[in-house]
Each structure stands twice: as structure tokens, then as C-alpha cells.
N, C-alpha and C positions, 0 to 999 in steps of 0.2 A: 367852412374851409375857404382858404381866400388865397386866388392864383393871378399873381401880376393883378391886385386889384382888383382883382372880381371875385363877388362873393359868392360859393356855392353855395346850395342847398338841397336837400333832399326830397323829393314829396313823396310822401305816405302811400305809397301806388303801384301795384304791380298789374302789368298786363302782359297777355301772353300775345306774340305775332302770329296775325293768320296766315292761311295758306299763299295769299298772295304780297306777304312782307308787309301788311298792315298791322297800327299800331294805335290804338285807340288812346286820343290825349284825355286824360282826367278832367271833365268839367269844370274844377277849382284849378287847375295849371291853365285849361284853356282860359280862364279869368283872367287869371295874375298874368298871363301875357298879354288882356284883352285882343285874343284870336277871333276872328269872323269867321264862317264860312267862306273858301275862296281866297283866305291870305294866301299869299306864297311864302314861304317858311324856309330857313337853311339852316341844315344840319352841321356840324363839325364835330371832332372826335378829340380829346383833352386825354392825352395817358401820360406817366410818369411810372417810375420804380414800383411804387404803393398801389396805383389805381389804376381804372381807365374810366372815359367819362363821356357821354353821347349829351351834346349839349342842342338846344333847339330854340328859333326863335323867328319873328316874323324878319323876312329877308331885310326888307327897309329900317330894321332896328339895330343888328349885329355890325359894331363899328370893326371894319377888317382888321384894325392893328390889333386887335388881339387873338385874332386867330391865327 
């Protein structure tokens, strides 16, 4: 899927939130963002008519204009 030039995608993954709104990132997504221990990461929310969409990535990478 592709919103204002950027492409989504889906990874193959489900996790369930813990008690305290923890959310365990999939080893292979932590790759493909190369995540360390101790990144700091920012979240944003993408919805429209059809979807909604919890997007995530390390804070220093997410150029604002498209949020």
C-alpha cells in the first residue's frame, strides 16, 4: 500500500500487549529498522475510511512532513 509516498507493508506478526502496554518488536522488524537497545522510537497513527495504522520507527529517522 503506498500513502503520500510511502510504502506500507505488513510483517507477518502478532503480539499480544502486556499488562503494562508493552509490545514486543519482532526480531526481523527490529532488523529491517536496524533498532539497538536504547533507540528512542516515535510512534504515529495513519487512519483513513478503509484502515487504521500504528506506524513506528527510530525517532532520528521519521521525516515530520509526513506525519
Amino acid at each position: 500500500m503506498i500513502l503520500n509516498n510511502i510504502t506500507c507493508s505488513c510483517e507477518n506478526a502478532t503480539r499480544k500487549i502486556d499488562g503494562t502496554g508493552r509490545i514486543i518488536i519482532p526480531k526481523g522488524l527490529r532488523d529491517r529498522l536496524e533498532l539497538q537497545e536504547g533507540d528512542e522510537m516515535i510512534f504515529y497513527f495513519l487512519e483513513n475510511e478503509e484502515f487504521n495504522c500504528i506506524g513506528i520507527g527510530k525517532n532520528n529517522f521519521i521525516n515530520p512532513k509526513y506525519l
